[in-house]
Structure formats: structure tokens, C-alpha cells
C-alpha positions in Angstrom: 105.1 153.0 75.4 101.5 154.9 76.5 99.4 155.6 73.2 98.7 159.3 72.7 95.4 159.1 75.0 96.9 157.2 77.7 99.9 159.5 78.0 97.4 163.0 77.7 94.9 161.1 80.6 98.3 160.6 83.3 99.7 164.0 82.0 96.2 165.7 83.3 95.8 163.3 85.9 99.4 164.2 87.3 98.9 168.3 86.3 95.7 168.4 88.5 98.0 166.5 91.5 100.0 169.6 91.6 97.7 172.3 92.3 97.6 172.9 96.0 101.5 172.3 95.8 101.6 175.0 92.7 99.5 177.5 94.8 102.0 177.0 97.7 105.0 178.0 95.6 106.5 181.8 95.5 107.4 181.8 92.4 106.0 179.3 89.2 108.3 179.4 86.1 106.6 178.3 82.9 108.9 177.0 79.8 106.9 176.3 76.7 107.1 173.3 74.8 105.1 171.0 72.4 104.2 167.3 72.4 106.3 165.6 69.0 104.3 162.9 67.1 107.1 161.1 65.1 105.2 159.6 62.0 106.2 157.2 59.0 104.8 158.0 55.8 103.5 155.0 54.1 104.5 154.1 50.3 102.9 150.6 50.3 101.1 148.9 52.7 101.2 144.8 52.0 98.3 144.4 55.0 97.2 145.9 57.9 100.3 145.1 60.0 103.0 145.7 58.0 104.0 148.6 55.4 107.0 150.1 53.8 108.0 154.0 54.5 108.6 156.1 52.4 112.6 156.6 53.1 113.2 160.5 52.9 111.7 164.0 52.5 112.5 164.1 48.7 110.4 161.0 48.1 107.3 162.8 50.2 107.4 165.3 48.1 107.9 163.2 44.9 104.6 161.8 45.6 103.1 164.9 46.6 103.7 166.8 43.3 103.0 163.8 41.3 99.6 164.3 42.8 98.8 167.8 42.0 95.4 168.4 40.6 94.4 164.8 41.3 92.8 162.9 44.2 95.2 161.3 46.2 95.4 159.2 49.9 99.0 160.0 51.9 98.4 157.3 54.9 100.7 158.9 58.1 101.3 156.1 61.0 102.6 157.1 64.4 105.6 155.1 65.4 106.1 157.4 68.8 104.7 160.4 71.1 106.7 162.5 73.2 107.3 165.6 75.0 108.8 167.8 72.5 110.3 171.6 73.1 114.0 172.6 74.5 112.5 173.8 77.8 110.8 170.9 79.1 113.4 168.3 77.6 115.8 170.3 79.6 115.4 168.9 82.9 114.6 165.4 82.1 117.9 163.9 83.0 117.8 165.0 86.3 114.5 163.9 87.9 113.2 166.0 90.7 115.2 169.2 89.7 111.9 170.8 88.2 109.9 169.8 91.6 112.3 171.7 94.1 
């Protein structure tokens, strides 16, 4: 799996390939779409390799009011980055279809 940097440097690298093809094109649809960072929310860490999650939505938010008005530290770890958005997942099955 590329880390977030790696993936954002070939995902430039390969955007900036494609101009002279793009300008060669009659027409150039655009679909919108996002990049998804799926995160773990930490609930105890026992070093810094290994920590347990906290399990659901409800338990996030348990800890979030029990820290209204106080100082509080909600550690977020990235377990995966990926292309996010209908439009652009649409065509990843079929490789090549977007490049025709």
C-alpha cells in the first residue's frame, strides 16, 4: 500500500503524463470525487506499535462529551487511503475504459 505522499507524488506524476494526450481529445469529461482516509480512533495505546480502537461511533462520541469543557487528546491513525467519490470509483473495474 503507497503512504498518502507516495500515492499524491504518482497521482501528479501520472496527471502531468496526460497533458499533450488531454489537449488532443475533443471532448474531456470531468467526474468529481474525493480521496477517503479510513482512520481508527485510538482508546488506549499500550506502545507505539500497537493500540486498541475505539469499536463504534457511539463510543466516539462517549468520549467526546465526557470531554466537554476540559482539555482532551483524541489520537486518529490512518489504516488506508484511497480514491473516494462514485464517479471515479466507477470505472475502476474495467481498466482502460476511462482512457479511450
Amino acid at each position: 500500500m503507497l503512504q498518502p505522499e507516495e500515492f499524491r507524488e504518482q497521482t501528479a506524476a501520472r496527471l502531468l503524463a496526460g497533458i499533450e494526450r488531454a489537449s488532443r481529445m475533443r471532448a474531456f469529461v470531468g467526474l468529481d470525487g474525493f480521496v477517503d482516509e479510513i482512520i481508527h480512533v485510538v482508546d488506549k495505546r499500550d506502545n507505539a506499535e500497537k493500540f486498541h480502537r475505539l469499536p463504534t461511533i457511539t463510543k466516539l462520541a462517549e468520549r467526546l462529551a465526557a470531554a466537554a469543557g476540559k482539555s482532551t487528546n483524541i489520537e486518529l491513525v490512518n489504516q488506508r487511503t484511497k480514491l473516494g467519490g462514485n464517479g471515479p470509483s466507477w470505472p475502476t473495474p474495467w481498466p482502460g475504459w476511462a482512457s479511450r
